[in-house]
N, C-alpha and C positions, 0 to 999 in steps of 0.2 A: 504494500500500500504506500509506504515512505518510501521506496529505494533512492529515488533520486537524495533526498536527504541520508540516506545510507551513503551514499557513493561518494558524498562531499564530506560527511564527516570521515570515510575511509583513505580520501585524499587530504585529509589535512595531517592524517595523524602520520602520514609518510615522510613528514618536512622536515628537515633538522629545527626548526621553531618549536615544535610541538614536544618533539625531545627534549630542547631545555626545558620548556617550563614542566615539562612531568619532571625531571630533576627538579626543578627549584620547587618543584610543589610538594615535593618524598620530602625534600629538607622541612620545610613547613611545618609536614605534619608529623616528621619529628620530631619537633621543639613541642607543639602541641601534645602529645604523644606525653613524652616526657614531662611536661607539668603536669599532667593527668596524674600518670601513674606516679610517678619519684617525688613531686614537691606536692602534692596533693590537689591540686586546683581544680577536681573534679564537678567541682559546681560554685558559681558566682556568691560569696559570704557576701558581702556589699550590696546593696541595693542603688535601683537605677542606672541609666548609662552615665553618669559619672563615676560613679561607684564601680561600674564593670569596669570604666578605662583607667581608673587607679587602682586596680586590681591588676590588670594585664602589662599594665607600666610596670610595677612593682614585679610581677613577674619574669617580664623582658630584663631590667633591671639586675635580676636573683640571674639567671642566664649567662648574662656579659659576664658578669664579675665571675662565674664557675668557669666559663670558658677563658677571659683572662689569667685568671691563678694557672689555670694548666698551661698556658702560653708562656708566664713568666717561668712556671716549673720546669719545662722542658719546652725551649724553644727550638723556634725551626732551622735544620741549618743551613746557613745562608752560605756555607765554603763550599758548598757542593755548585749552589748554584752559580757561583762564579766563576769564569773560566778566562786563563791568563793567557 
């Protein structure tokens, strides 16, 4: 009944476009993912949409700072990428 809308969503998903953003979107909903389950953010404590967006701040926030410590813990090395 839809093919034609078949055929065009079957030709987008062949594009290198469509590839990145299915990666950038695995990344997504891993961060998601992971406040779920590890920091517990499985439901909105705060009320309202300000209360969600200082909620999700503080979240993003809690994030940087895990993924900094482990950058300053073991950083990346940069001798490899440099080449004389």
């Amino acid at each position: 009944m839809h093919e034609a809308a078949r055929d065009v969503a079957r030709a987008i998903a062949k594009t290198p476009a469509y590839d990145q953003t299915r990666r950038d979107r695995k990344k997504v909903e891993m961060l998601f993912a992971h406040l779920k389950r590890i920091l517990r953010f499985d439901r909105l404590r705060l009320r309202g949409p300000a209360g969600a967006r200082f909620e999700f701040t503080l979240a993003a926030i809690a994030q940087n700072l895990r993924r900094f410590a482990k950058l300053a813990l073991h950083p990346p090395n940069t001798a490899a990428l440099c080449v004389a």
